[in-house]
NURO-207306 format. One record per residue (C-alpha): y, x, z. Coordinates in steps of 0.05 Angstrom, whole numbers, padded with zeros to 5 digits, always signed. Example, Ala and Ser with C-alpha at 12.3 -4.5 7.8 and 13.67 -1.06 7.14 Angstrom:
2
-00090+00246+00156/-00021+00273+00143/
END
This chain:
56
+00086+00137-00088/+00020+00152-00057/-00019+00120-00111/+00018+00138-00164/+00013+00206-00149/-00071+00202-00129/-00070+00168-00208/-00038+00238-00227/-00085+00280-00198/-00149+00248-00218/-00121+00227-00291/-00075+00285-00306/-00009+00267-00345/-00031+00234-00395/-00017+00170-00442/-00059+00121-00397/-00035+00145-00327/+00026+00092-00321/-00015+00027-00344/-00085+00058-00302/-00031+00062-00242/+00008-00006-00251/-00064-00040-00252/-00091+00005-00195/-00028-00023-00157/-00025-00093-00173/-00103-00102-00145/-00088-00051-00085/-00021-00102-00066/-00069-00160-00071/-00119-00130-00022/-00062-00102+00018/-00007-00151+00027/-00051-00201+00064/-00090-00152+00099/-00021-00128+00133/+00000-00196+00140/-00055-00231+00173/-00097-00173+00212/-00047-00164+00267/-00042-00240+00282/-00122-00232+00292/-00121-00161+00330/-00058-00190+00380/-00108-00261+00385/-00166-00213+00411/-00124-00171+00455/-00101-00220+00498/-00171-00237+00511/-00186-00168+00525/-00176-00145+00607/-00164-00086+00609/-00187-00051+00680/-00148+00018+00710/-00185+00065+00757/-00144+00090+00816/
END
């Protein structure tokens, strides 16, 4: 929804917006989908190793 609707407001309605916004998408969900997948297995790895110190 959110980058259909960014696609509106920098294209306008117009002839091109759907196939500009299906292409926009398809390269966004390859960037995306194993960004989400894989980036919190590595940011829980480095946390662990992380101590974390509290001040009394």
């Amino acid at each position: 929804m959110i980058s259909f609707f960014m696609m509106f407001i920098n294209l306008g309605f117009s002839s091109i917006l759907l196939g500009k916004w299906l292409s926009a998408w398809a390269i966004a969900f390859v960037i995306a989908f194993p960004t989400a997948y894989f980036l919190p297995k590595g940011i829980r790895k480095l946390m662990r190793n992380i101590t974390f110190v509290e001040n009394n």
